[in-house]
C-alpha positions in Angstrom: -47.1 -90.8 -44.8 -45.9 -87.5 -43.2 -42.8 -88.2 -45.5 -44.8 -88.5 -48.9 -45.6 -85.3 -49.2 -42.4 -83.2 -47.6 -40.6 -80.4 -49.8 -43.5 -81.1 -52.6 -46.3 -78.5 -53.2 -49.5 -80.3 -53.2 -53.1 -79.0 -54.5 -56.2 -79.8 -52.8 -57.6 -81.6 -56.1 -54.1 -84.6 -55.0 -55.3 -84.5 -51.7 -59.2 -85.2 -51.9 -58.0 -87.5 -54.8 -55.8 -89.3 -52.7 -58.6 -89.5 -49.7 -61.2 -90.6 -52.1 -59.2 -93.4 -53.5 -58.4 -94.5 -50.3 -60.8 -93.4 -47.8 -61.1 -91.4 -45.1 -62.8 -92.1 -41.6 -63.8 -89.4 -39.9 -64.1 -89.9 -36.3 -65.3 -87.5 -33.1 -67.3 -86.6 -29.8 -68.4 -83.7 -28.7 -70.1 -82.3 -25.2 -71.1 -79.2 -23.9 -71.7 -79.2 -20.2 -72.0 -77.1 -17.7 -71.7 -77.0 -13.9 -70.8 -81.0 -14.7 -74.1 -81.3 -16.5 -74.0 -82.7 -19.9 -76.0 -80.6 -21.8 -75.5 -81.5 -25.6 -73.6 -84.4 -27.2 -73.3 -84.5 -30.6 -71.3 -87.4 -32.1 -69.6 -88.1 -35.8 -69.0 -91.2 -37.6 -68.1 -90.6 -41.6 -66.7 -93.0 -44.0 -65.7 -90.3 -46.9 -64.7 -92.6 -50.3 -65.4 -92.8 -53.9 -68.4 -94.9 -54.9 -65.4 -97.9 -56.6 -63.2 -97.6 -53.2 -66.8 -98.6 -51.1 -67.9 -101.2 -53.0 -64.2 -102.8 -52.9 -64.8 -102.2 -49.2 -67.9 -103.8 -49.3 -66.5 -106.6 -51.5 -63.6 -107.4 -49.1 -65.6 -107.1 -45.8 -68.0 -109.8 -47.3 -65.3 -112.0 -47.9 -63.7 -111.9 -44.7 -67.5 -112.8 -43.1 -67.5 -115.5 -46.0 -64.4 -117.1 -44.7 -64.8 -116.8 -41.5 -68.0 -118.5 -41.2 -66.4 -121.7 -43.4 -64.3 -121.6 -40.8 -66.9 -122.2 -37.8 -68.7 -124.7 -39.9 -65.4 -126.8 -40.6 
């Protein structure tokens, strides 16, 4: 990917395109301590998508469970 984009000007409007069509998962942990006492964690989980690109999600994820249930059964 770091290749798609090199000597090309890109505007923000490709880029969030781009994210939203494929999907972006946002992912991170943060702790304040002090003295080695944890103070405040705060944590982040974010699926960022278009509406279409989570339902395929959805669609595919379902299908996968579909399958491999038949195959436990079988």
């Amino acid at each position: 990917m770091g290749d798609d984009f090199e000597g090309r000007e890109i505007a923000i409007i490709d880029l969030l395109d781009r994210a939203l069509d494929k999907g972006v998962f946002l992912w991170g942990e943060l702790t304040l301590s002090i003295a080695d006492v944890d103070l405040v964690y705060v944590g982040l989980k974010a699926l960022i998508c278009s509406v279409d690109t989570a339902d395929k999600m959805r669609n595919a994820a379902w299908y996968q469970l579909v399958e491999r249930q038949r195959e436990l059964e079988a």
